[in-house]
N, C-alpha and C positions, 0 to 999 in steps of 0.2 A: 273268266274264261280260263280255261286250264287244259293242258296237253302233257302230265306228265300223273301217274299217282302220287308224286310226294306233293304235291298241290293239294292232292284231296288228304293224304293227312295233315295236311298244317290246316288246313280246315276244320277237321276232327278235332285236332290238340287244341286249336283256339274254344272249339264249342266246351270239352271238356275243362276246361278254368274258366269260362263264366256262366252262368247261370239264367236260363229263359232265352236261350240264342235262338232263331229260326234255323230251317233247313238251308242251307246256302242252293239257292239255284244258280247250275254255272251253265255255260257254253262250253261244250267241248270244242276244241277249236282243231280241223282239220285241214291238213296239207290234200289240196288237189293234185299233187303230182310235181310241182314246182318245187319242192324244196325254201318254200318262202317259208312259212312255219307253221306247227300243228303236226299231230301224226297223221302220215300217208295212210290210206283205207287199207293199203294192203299188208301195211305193218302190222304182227300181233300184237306189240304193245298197245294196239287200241282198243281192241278190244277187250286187252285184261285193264285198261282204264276204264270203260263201262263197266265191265263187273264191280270191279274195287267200288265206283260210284253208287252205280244200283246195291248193293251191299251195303254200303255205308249210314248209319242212321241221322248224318251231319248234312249230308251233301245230295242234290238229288238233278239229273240231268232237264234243264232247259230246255237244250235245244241244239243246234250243230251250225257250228259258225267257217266257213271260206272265204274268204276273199282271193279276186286274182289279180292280184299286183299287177301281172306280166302282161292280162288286158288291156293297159296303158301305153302298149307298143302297137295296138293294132291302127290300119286306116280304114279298113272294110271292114260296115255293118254287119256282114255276115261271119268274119273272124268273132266279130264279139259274140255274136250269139250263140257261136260255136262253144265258147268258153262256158258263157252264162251255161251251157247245156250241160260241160265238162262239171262246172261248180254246182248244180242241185245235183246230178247223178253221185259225184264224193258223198255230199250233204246228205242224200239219201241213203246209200249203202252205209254210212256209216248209223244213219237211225236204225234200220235194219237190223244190225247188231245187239239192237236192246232186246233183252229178255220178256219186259215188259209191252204191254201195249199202250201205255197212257201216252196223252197227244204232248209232241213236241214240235219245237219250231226249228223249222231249216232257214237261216239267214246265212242270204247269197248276195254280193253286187261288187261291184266295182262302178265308174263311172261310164268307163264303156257298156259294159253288160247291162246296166240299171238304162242305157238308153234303149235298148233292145228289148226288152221285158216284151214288149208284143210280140215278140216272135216267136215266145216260148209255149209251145201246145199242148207241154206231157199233162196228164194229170196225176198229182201226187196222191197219195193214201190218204185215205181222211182223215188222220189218227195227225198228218205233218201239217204244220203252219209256214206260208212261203212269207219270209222277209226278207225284202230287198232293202239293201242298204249302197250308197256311195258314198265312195272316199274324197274324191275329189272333184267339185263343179269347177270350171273354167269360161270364160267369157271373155271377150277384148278386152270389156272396163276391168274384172276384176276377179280375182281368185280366190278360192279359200273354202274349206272344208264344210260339208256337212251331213247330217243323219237323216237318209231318207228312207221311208219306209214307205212302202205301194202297194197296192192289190193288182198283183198277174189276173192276164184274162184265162186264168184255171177256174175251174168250177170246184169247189172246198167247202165242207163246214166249216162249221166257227165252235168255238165254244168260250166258255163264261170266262174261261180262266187265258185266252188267249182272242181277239178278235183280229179279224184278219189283215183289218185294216188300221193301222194305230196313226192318228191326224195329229204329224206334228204341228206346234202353236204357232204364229205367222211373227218371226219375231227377226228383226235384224242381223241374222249371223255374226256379220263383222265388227260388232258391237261388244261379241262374247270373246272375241277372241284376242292375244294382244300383238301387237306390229313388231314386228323386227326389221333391222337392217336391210337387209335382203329385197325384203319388197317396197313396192312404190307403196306415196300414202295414202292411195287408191285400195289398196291390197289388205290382204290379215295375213298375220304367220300362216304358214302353210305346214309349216315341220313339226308342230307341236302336239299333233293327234296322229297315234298309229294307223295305218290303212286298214 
C-alpha cells in the first residue's frame, strides 16, 4: 500500500540491486475525507502519485484501497451506508485518474459499512473490482479482527486476473492471532493489525 511517491521509488531502488524482481503491485491507499490516512481525492499529490506509478517499470497500480475508521461511531444502518457510498465514490474518482484502462480493484469496508453492502446499488465500471473488507467483527463472546472479502449485489465482470469474489479458507481466526493483556481469554489482540 503506498500514499506517497518516495514509496514508489524505494521500490524502483530495491528492483534496481536485484535481479528478476516482479512488478510490485500496490494499493494506493486514499483518504476519504477524514484525514485518517492516504491522500485526499482532491489533493494533487495524488494524482501525480499515479502518474509516477503508471510510469514507473517497478511498480504497477492494484487497485484503491479506504477504509472508514470513523464508521465505528455510527448506530444507524443508514449512517453506514452512507459512508460505505462516501468510501466506493473516493475509491472510484480516484481510479478514474488512471491514464490507463486496465481493471483494477476498489477495496472498501469497515465493519459497519461491510454490514450494509446490500444497500449499495451503484454500478461500477467494468474495468473496477469491488472488495469489501472488515476491520473489526464483534460479538458478546468475542472479538477480533478479520479479512473479509464479498460479492456486492452489483452486476460486474470478472476477469482471470482478478475474480470477484475471493473465498476466504474457513479457519479459526483466534488461533492466528496472539492474546494480550487487555483482553479476556475469550478474546485475541485486537490492536495488532491496522484498520
Amino acid at each position: 500500500m503506498v500514499d506517497n511517491e518516495s514509496h514508489v521509488t524505494m521500490l524502483e531502488d530495491f528492483n534496481k540491486k536485484h535481479q528478476n524482481v516482479k512488478k510490485w503491485s500496490v494499493f494506493v491507499k486514499v483518504d476519504m475525507g477524514t484525514k485518517r490516512a492516504g491522500i485526499d481525492v482532491a489533493h494533487p499529490r495524488l494524482k501525480s502519485l499515479i502518474r509516477s506509478i503508471e510510469e514507473s517499470s517497478s511498480v504497477e497500480i492494484y487497485g484503491f484501497y479506504c477504509h472508514a475508521g470513523h464508521s465505528y461511531g455510527t448506530s444507524k444502518p443508514e449512517d453506514a451506508a452512507a459512508i460505505l457510498h462516501d468510501e466506493v465514490a473516493a475509491a472510484t474518482a480516484a481510479a478514474a485518474m488512471m491514464t490507463g484502462s486496465q481493471p483494477v480493484v476498489v477495496s472498501v469496508g469497515a465493519t459497519p459499512t461491510a454490514h450494509v453492502i446490500r444497500t449499495f446499488k451503484e454500478r461500477l465500471p467494468a474495468r473496477l473490482h469491488l472488495e469489501l473488507h472488515a476491520g473489526r467483527i464483534q460479538s458478546p463472546q468475542r472479538r477480533h479482527r478479520t479479512m473479509l472479502t464479498a460479492q456486492a449485489t452489483i452486476p460486474q465482470t470478472t476477469s482471470s486476473r482478478w475474480p470477484l469474489v475471493q473465498s476466504a479458507p474457513k479457519i479459526k481466526r483466534s488461533s492466528l492471532l496472539p492474546k494480550c493483556a487487555a483482553c479476556t481469554p475469550s478474546e485475541t489482540k485486537h490492536s495488532s493489525t491496522p484498520e
